[in-house]
Structure formats: structure tokens, C-alpha cells
C-alpha positions, 0 to 999 in steps of 0.5 A: 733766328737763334744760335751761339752756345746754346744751341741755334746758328743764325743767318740772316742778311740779304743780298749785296750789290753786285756789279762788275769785277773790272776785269772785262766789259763783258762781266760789267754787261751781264751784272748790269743786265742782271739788275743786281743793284742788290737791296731787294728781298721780296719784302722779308728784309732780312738778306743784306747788303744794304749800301746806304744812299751815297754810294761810293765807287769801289776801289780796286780789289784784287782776287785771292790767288786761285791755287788757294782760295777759288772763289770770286772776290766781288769788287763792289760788295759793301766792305769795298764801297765802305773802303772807298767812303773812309778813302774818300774821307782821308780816314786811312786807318779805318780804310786799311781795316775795312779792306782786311773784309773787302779783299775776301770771297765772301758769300752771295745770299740769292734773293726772292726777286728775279733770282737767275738774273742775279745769279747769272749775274754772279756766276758770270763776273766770277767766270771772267774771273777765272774763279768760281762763286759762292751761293747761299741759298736761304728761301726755304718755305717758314725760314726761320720760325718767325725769327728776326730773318723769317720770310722764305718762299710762299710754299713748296711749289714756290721754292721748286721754281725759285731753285729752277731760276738758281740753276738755270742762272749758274748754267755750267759755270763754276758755282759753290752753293750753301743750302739752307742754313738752319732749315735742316736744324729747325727740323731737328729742334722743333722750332718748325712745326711738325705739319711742315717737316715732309715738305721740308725734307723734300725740297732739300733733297730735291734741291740737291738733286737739281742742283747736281745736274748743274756740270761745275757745281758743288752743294753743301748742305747746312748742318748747324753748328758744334754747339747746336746738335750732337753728331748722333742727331744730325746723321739721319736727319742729313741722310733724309734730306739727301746729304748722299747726293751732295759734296758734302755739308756746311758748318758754324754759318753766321755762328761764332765756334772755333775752327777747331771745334768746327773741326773735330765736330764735322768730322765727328759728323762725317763719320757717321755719313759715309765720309762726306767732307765738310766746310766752315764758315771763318767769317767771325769765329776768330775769338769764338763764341760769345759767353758774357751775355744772355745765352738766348742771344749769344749769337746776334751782333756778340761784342769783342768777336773777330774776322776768322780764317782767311777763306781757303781751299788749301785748308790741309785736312781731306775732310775739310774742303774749305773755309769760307766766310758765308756769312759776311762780316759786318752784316748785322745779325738783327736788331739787337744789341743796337746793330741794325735790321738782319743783313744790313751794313753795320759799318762800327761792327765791321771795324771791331771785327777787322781790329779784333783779328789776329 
């Protein structure tokens, strides 16, 4: 996985634990039956959410107020557990930072194994909730081109019945689905060979088509970041993969540009797209990118980055439907730069994240 100024955006992580919301036995129940201790990934570990051995009881966290952020805070997701260990050791300052992340809807990457039971899980706390939950679905067949978070569904067939299992978990509850970081981009870079790009661009459409018959569901297709691809070289490449039948696209996942770069760059994007609106991903932009570095590697585990916009819907611009925090903050984005393998928990980089916000 690349990304950062010179070009490639990075995703990589894997899925966290998922449990109950607190709010209803029911919700306990369905995460329970869900089986969503969380760690699996079908062996290509690179999701996230990675607790460690001792785990810690979560504290309680509240959810965002709906009017401005819609989306499900999970209760027991790692920042929550981390809060609870500094708790736990009486360390206050370090719990207060942590909970800044804890507090935050942030993004739930669907592993490989058993799939509508973790979603299903999900979309069941998030419903008891009143709120709605945030999905990203990174499985796509060669993800990654054999990068720090390569692995993806053995082939399209694979992925067809791994994306039946996802919907059939979100059923008719409410449900924001992030589509493939970086799939679309490797196409248009290069990094995924050629014999490969048909088939891509059919599961990605046919992804969006079947995730549509889903009532309350929105999906956005990823579309990289503003320092990867020019506008002019994403719009048809985003039609052909079926962007006209979607809410819209994703910006800056796991990447570090500015909300306002993000900004003007999706528009500039949506323009030529018939108006489609857009998200951003705010998780850790909030110095933007990293340029003291080897620019290869500007976009794993950059120092002296910081926590971004606090996720929202009410972002004040008709083509902005959000900012989210998609990629979550203190999941390691591999290993370099002494952070840990890609989506683990990486305790001492949460806490530069929280302490570098504004």
C-alpha cells in the first residue's frame, strides 16, 4: 500500500471487536451471536483491531448527537479498551487523550470470515442505537498489489459471495459503505496488472448495484486522495466502475491531505461526474501530509500527524455529505517506522495523534 504526497493513499487494518452498545440486551445478543471477538482475517492480517491478550472492560461512551453525526460509536472498539487500561492504571492524562479517539464513530472494515454475521452484528448494535454504521469493505481480489495489506478474495466469484454475505447482513437497517480503498486507483496507476482490470471494474460495479437493493443503504466509491490522481483521470474510470449508481465517493482514506484540499479536490472531481457528492476521511489529517521523509513512505505511520475534523454530516457544503474518520486513528499502517503489523493497535501513536489535535 502507497500513498501520501506522492501519489498512493493506504489502507490497511483489520476488523475490531465488536460487541454490545450497552444500550439493550438485544443489541449484546446479536454482536454476541455475531462472534465479532473481531481479530480474524482469513490469514492476510492486515485489518485491525487487534486488542492484545488483556482485555480491559470498556468504559462507558456515549454516542455523538444524531442531528450532526448519524453513525454508531462502537463502545468496545480498541481506543475504548485502551481508555479503560490507562483507567485502569490510574494514568488520567493518557486516558482523557485516548477517549478524544474513543468517543468518535469510526469505521468498520468487514473481514474475509464469516462476514453477515459481523455485519449483521454491526448493523444491529448501530440500529438499537437509533444511529447508522459505518462499513468499509476492502476484499477486493490482488488488493493491494502485494503491499503491507495485500490479500483480498481468492477471485471474482469469491468476492460476488463474500458481497451477498455483506448485504445480506445490513438487511434494511441503516448502513454507510466505503467501497474498496485504493481498488479503483491501482487500476489507474498501474500497480494492478492489466490481465486483472476487467474483472475489477465488474465487481465494483456490481458491487454498487447489489448494495443498492439494500432500502437504507448509501455507498461510496473510493476515489484516492488529491495528491494521488488529477480529476481529469479519475472521472472515467469512476464512471466505469459505476459511480452513477452510487451516493457518491470517498476521499483521503487512511491518508493525511487537508480537509480543504480534500475539498476543493472532490469537487473539482464531481464536476466532471454529474455532481456526485463526496466524503473525507478526517481521521488524521489534521496537520496534513507528512514531507520530512522519503516520499515512498510518507503515508505509513508519518510522525507529528494529528486526529482531524470530528466526524459529522452537518459539514456546511451540499457536496460534502460527511467527514469520517474511515481509517482508525491508532491502527498501525504497517510495519515501518517502528509501528506494528498494518491494522494493529499501536497504543504510542493513538496518544501523538490525540496530543497533536487542535
Amino acid at each position: 500500500m502507497y500513498g501520501g504526497d506522492t501519489g498512493r493513499s493506504a489502507a490497511r487494518r483489520r476488523v475490531a471487536g465488536l460487541r454490545t452498545t450497552g444500550t439493550a440486551a438485544a443489541v449484546g445478543a446479536a454482536l454476541l451471536l455475531a462472534g465479532c471477538s473481531g481479530d480474524g482475517d482469513g490469514g492476510s492480517g492486515n485489518r485491525g483491531g487487534s486488542e492484545g491478550g488483556d482485555r480491559k472492560a470498556a468504559p462507558a461512551v456515549s454516542q455523538q448527537p444524531r442531528a450532526e453525526d448519524p453513525y454508531w460509536v462502537n463502545p468496545e472498539g480498541n481506543a475504548a479498551r485502551q481508555v479503560a487500561a490507562y483507567t485502569e492504571d490510574g494514568d488520567e492524562e493518557k486516558s482523557a487523550l485516548i477517549r478524544r479517539i474513543a468517543e468518535q464513530p469510526v469505521g468498520e472494515w468487514i473481514s474475509p470470515d464469516n462476514a453477515e454475521d459481523q455485519v449483521r452484528g454491526v448493523t444491529e448494535a448501530a440500529a438499537a442505537a437509533d444511529r447508522d454504521a459505518l462499513l468499509v469493505l476492502y476484499n477486493i481480489p490482488h488488493r493491494d498489489c502485494g503491499q503491507f495489506s495485500k490479500g483480498g478474495a481468492a477471485d471474482g466469484d469469491a468476492y460476488r459471495a463474500w458481497l451477498e454475505s455483506v448485504a445480506q447482513g445490513i438487511g434494511d437497517r441503516g448502513a454507510t459503505v466505503i467501497l474498496e480503498p485504493d481498488a479503483l486507483l491501482h487500476l489507474i496507476d498501474g500497480c494492478t496488472p492489466q490481465e486483472f482490470h476487467e474483472e475489477r471494474y465488474d465487481l465494483l460495479k456490481g458491487a454498487i448495484q447489489r448494495l443498492k437493493q439494500q432500502p437504507a443503504t448509501k455507498v461510496y466509491l473510493d476515489a484516492g486522495n488529491a495528491g494521488w490522481q488529477t480529476p481529469e483521470a479519475l472521472h472515467q474510470p469512476l464512471e466505469r466502475a459505476g459511480v452513477a449508481a452510487a451516493d457518491g465517493f470517498s476521499l483521503n482514506v487512511s491518508n493525511f491531505q487537508t480537509t480543504a484540499v480534500s475539498t476543493e479536490f472532490g469537487k473539482k472531481v464531481s464536476e466532471k461526474i454529474g455532481g456526485k457528492p463526496f466524503v473525507i476521511d478526517t481521521s488524521r489529517n489534521g496537520n496534513g501530509p507528512y514531507t520530512g521523509g522519503d516520499p515512498a513512505e510518507n503515508w505509513c505511520n508519518p510522525p507529528g500527524r494529528a486526529l482531524g475534523d470530528a466526524p459529522t454530516a452537518a459539514t456546511g457544503d451540499e457536496r460534502v455529505d460527511a467527514y469520517l474518520w474511515i481509517k482508525r486513528p491508532g491502527e498501525s499502517d504497517g510495519e515501518c517506522k517502528g509501528g506494528p503489523k498494518a491494522g494493529d493497535w499501536w497504543p504510542e501513536y493513538a496518544l501523538g495523534l490525540a496530543r497533536a489535535a487542535q
